[in-house]
N, C-alpha and C positions, 0 to 999 in steps of 0.2 A: 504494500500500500504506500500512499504518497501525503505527505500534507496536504497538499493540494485536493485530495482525493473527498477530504470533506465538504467541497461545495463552498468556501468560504476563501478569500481572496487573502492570498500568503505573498509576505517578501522572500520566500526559497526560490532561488532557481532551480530546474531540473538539471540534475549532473549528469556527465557522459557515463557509459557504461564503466564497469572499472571497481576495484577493490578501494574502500577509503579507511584510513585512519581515522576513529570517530570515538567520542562520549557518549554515554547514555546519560540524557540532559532529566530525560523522566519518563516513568510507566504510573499510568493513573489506570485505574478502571473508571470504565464507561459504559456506558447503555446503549448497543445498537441492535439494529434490527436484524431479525434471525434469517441466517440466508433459506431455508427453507419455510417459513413464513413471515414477511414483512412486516406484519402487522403487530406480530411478538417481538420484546424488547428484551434482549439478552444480554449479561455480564460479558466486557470483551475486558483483557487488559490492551492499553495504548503505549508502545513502544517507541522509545521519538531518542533517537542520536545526532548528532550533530558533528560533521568533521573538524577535526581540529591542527589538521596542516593543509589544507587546500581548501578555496573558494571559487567561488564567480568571480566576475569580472572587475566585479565591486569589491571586493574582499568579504563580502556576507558569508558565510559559512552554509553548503549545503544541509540539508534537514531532512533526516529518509524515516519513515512511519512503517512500524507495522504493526496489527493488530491480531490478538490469540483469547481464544476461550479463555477461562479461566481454571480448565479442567485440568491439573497434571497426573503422571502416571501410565496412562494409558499409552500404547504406540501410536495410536493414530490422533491422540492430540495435539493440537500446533504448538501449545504451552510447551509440553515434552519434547517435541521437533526442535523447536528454537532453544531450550537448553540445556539438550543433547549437544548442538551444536556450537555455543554460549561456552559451554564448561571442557568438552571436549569428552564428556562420560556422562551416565546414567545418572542423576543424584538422585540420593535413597531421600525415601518419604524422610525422612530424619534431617539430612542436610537438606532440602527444599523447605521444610520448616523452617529453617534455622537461618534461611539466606535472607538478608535485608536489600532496602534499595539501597543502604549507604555501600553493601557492601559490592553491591554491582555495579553500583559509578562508580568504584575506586581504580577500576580495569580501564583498558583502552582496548577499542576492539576494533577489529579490520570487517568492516560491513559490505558487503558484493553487493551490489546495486544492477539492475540494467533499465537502460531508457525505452523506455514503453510508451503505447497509445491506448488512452484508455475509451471505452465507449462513445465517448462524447469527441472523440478525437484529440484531445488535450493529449500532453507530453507529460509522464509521469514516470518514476522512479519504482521498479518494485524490489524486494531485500527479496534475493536467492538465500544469503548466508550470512550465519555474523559469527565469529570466532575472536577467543581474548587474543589481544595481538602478546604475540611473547617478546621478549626481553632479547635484546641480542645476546650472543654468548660471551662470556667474559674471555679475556684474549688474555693470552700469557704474553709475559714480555721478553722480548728480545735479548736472549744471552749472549754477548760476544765470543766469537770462538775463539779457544785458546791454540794459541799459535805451538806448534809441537816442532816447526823446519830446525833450532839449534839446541833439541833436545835427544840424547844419542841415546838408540836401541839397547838395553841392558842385556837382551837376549840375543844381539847380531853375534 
């Protein structure tokens, strides 16, 4: 899903396809309407990152949405899809209790976006994938080689 995708006129640009380095700025629940009856108003949670090394043109920071049941656990629920994907493993009913928002915006995460057209024709954003971006590896440091040319063979 897209910000834009609410019907309500947003400063986001649509970003080009592409992996971003992003925050999770906020997840709220929300009340929308159930894809297999309209008329019923269903818990979604709202998903909203924000990239934090790359913008538009302006420098405004891209903004990608996505929205999930509120159901975790099961395989087939998007909640469990997205962190499955989020954490990189299964968290148990235990650690899913236990997870806060603070503790999910403290990550940085690499979000897969691709640029779409949505029904009405508009250009919009949808998240294939969001992964914790990892830490680069820590580098050992350069040891000078020790010079061995006017040191003589004990065993020649």
């Amino acid at each position: 899903m897209n910000f834009a995708s609410e019907g309500g006129v947003t400063d986001f640009s649509v970003a080009p396809s592409g992996t971003y380095s992003c925050v999770l700025v906020d997840c709220e629940k929300v009340m929308r309407p159930d894809f297999n009856n309209p008329e019923l108003q269903v818990a979604n949670f709202k998903w909203i990152w924000e990239t934090n090394e790359v913008g538009d043109d302006a420098g405004t920071p891209f903004r990608f949405v996505k929205f999930t049941k509120t159901w975790f656990g099961s395989d087939e629920a998007n909640l469990t899809k997205l962190m499955d994907q989020m954490f990189g493993k299964r968290l148990t009913k235990t650690e899913y209790s236990q997870l806060t928002l603070d503790k999910v915006r403290s990550h940085e995460w690499n979000v897969t976006v691709v640029k779409a057209q949505n029904r009405a024709g508009r250009d919009i954003n949808t998240i294939e994938s969001v992964n914790r971006k990892q830490k680069p590896a820590a580098t050992k440091p350069v040891v000078k080689a020790i010079q061995t040319d006017d040191i003589a063979d004990p065993f020649a």
